[in-house]
N, C-alpha and C positions, 0 to 999 in steps of 0.2 A: 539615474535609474537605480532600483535597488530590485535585487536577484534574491529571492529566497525559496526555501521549498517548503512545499504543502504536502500534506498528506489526508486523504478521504479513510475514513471508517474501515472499507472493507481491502484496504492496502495494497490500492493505489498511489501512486506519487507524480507529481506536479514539480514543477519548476513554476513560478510566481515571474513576473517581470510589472514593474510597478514603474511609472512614468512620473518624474518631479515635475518637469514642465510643461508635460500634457495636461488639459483637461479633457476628463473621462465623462462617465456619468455614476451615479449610483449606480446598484446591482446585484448580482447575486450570480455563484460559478455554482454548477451541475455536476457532479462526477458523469466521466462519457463512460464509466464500467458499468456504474451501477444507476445511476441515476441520483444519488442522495445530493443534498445540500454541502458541500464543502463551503462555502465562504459567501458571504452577504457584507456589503458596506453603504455608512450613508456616507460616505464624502467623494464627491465629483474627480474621482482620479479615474487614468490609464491603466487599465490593466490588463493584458494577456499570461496567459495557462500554457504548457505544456507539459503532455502526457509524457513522463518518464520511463515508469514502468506500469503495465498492467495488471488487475487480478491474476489474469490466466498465463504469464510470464515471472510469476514472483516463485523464489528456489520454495523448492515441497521438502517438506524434513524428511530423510528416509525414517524407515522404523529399524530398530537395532537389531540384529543378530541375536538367536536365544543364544539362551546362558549355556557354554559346555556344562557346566552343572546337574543343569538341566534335561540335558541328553545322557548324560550317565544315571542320575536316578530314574529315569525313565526305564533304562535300558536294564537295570540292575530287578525294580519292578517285574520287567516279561521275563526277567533268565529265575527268578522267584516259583 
């Protein structure tokens, strides 16, 4: 069996499970977030997906802190 991961366009991720002594069929995996094409094959193997992480569970970057810089010319500005 070989174990690998996949990842969909809009960053999603998958774990892969691919079977040597299984036969599968042809096919084609679906992302379950979004719907898109993640992966099509023409050779007759086993394969099962699992959802790792989803769209709406993936870490969001905060936005940074303004610059003290930034609050002092400000501030120097209104006392003008």
């Amino acid at each position: 069996m070989i174990v690998s991961d996949v990842a969909c366009q809009c960053g999603a991720a998958y774990w892969r499970a691919e079977a040597s002594s299984l036969k599968g069929h042809c096919g084609q995996f679906h992302c379950a977030c979004c719907g898109a094409l993640v992966e099509s094959w023409d050779q007759p193997k086993a394969r099962v997906y699992r959802l790792v992480i989803s769209t709406e569970r993936l870490y969001q970057h905060p936005k940074p802190p303004p610059s003290p810089l930034t609050g002092y010319a400000q501030a120097r500005a209104d006392a003008a």
